[in-house]
N, C-alpha and C positions, 0 to 999 in steps of 0.2 A: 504493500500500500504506500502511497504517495503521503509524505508529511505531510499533516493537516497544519500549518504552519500559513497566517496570512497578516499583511499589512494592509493595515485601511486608511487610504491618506484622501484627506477629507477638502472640500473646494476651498474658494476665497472667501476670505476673511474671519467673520468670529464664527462660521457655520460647523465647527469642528464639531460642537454637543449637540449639534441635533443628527450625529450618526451616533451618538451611544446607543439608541436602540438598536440598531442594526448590531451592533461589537454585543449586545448581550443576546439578540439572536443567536449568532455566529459561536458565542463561547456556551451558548446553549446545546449547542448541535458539535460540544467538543475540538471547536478548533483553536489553535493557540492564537491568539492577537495580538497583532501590534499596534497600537493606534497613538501613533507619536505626533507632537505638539509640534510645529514647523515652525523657523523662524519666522518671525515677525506676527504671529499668530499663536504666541502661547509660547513656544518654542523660545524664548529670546527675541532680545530685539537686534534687531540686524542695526550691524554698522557699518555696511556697505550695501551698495544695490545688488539685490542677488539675479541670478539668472535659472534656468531649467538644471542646469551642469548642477548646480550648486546646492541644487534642492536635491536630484540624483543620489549626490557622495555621498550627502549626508544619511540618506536615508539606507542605502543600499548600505554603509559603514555601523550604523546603526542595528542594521537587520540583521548582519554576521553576529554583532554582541546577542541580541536577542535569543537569536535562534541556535547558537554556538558552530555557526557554519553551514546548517543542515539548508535543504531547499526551504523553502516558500512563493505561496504567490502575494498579488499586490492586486486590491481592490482601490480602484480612480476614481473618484466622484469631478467631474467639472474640471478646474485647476487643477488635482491631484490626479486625475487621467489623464494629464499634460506629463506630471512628472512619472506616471506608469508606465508612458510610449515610451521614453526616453528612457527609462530602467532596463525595460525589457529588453534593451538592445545592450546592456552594457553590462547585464549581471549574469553569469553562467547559473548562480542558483536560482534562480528563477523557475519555476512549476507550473503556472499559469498569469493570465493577467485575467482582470476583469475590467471592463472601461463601462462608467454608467454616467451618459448624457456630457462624455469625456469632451476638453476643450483643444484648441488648435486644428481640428478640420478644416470648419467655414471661414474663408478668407475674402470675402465679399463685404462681409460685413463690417472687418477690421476697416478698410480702407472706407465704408463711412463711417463709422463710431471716430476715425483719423479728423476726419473733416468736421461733425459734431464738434471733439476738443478745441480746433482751431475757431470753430466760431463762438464756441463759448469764452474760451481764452481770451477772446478780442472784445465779447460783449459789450464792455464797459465803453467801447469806443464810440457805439450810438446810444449806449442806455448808461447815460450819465449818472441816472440815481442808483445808488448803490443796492439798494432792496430790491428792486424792480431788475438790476446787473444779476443778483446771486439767483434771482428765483429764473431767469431765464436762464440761465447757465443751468440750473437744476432739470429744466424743461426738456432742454438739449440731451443729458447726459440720461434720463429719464426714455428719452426717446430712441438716443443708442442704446439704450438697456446695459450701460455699463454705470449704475449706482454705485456700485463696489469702488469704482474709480475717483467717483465724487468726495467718498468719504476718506481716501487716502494720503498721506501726506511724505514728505521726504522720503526717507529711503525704500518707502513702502511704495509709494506710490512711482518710482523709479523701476522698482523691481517687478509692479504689474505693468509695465511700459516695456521689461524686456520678456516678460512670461507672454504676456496679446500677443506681441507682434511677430513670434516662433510661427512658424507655417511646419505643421509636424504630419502632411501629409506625405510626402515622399518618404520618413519613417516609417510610416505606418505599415509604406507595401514592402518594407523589409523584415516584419513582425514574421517571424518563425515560430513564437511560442503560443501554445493552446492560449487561445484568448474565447473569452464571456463575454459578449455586448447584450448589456441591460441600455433602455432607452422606451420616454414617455414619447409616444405619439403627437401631443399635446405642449412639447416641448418648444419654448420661441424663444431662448435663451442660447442653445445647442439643437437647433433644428435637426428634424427625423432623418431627415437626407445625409448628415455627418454620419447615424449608424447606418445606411443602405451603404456609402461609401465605407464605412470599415470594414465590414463584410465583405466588401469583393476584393478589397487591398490586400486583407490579409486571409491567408489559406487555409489555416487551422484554427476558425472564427465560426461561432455559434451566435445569431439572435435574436433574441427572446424582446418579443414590447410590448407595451401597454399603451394600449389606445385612451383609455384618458387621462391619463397621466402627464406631467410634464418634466419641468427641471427638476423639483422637488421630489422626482419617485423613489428616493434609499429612504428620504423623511417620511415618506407617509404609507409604506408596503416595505416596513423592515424583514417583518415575517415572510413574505412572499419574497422578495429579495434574497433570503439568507437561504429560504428553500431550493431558487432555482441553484445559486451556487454549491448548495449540499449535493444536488444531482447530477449536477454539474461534471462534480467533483467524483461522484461516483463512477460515474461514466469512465474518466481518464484513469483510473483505478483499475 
């Protein structure tokens, strides 16, 4: 049998506590967890801007302590399915991935959320008043669906400037390892077409979706979640 050994690295920002139900699912159904605090997110506070690399070391350097070398897989929610494409290509221990509603696919969208910051940035140069400047700027960044960015500030907000702008699709079609794609139908965050492309990218890729579901589905179908991976997992067993 394949170690039941898994990392669950959780999206942007303070979203970290709302996978603990999922990590008590999972350690329900006997699998050992890792569910490590990332810099700038619980983890420490970064004192440089970090990049996908950097999230990687740490976490793969991390996983050897945890697990005292043996395999493991790595479950990606959003942001953390960013730093799971990039793992998988660089960790030998590795046993599976699972990517759910993972981020770096859709590249369409970067390059206007690009253009959003630029005219929010500049706001203030026809919207003199200053309350009326931030609430449009909010409208803007509201409308890119990048909040998370709003709220960010120095080396945080640097470091989601080099995590967006990664295009992790040509990784993708180099993914060799059994990979799980979880994904909400309903998702307008990580649109459904990111998992129809993971699936054809990568060869040894299963996926499982939920038609009304969207970005939020590890928060709100922990149990259903944690089952397909148990089956998942049986299966490659």
């Amino acid at each position: 049998m394949i170690d039941k050994n898994i990392v669950v690295l959780h999206g942007w920002g303070a979203h970290r506590q709302r996978l603990a139900p999922l990590v008590s699912e999972l350690r329900n159904k006997r699998w050992n967890v890792f569910f490590p605090k990332l810099p700038g997110f619980g983890g420490g506070e970064l004192t440089r801007a970090y990049n996908l690399e950097d999230y990687v070391l740490q976490v793969v350097n991390e996983s050897a302590k945890r697990f005292a070398g043996k395999k493991y897989f790595v479950f990606g929610h959003s942001f953390g399915g960013r730093i799971a494409i990039k793992l998988s290509l660089s960790d030998q221990n590795l046993s599976g991935l699972i990517l759910c509603a993972s981020g770096g696919i859709s590249r369409g969208k970067f390059i206007k959320r690009a253009v959003f910051y630029m005219l929010a940035k500049t706001g203030r140069v026809f919207l003199f008043h200053k309350p009326l400047a931030d609430r449009f700027r909010k409208i803007l960044y509201k409308a890119a669906r990048e909040h998370d960015y709003e709220k960010t500030s120095g080396y945080v907000k640097e470091t989601f400037k080099n995590v967006a702008s990664e295009d992790l699709r040509k990784l993708a079609k180099t993914i060799k390892t059994p990979t799980l794609i979880l994904w909400g139908k309903n998702d307008k965050m990580t649109p459904y077409k990111d998992a129809l492309y993971l699936n054809r990218s990568i060869k040894d890729s299963e996926l499982v979706s939920y038609t009304n579901d969207g970005h939020t589905l590890p928060y709100v179908e922990p149990e259903e979640i944690s089952k397909k991976i148990e089956i998942w997992y049986q299966n490659l067993s």
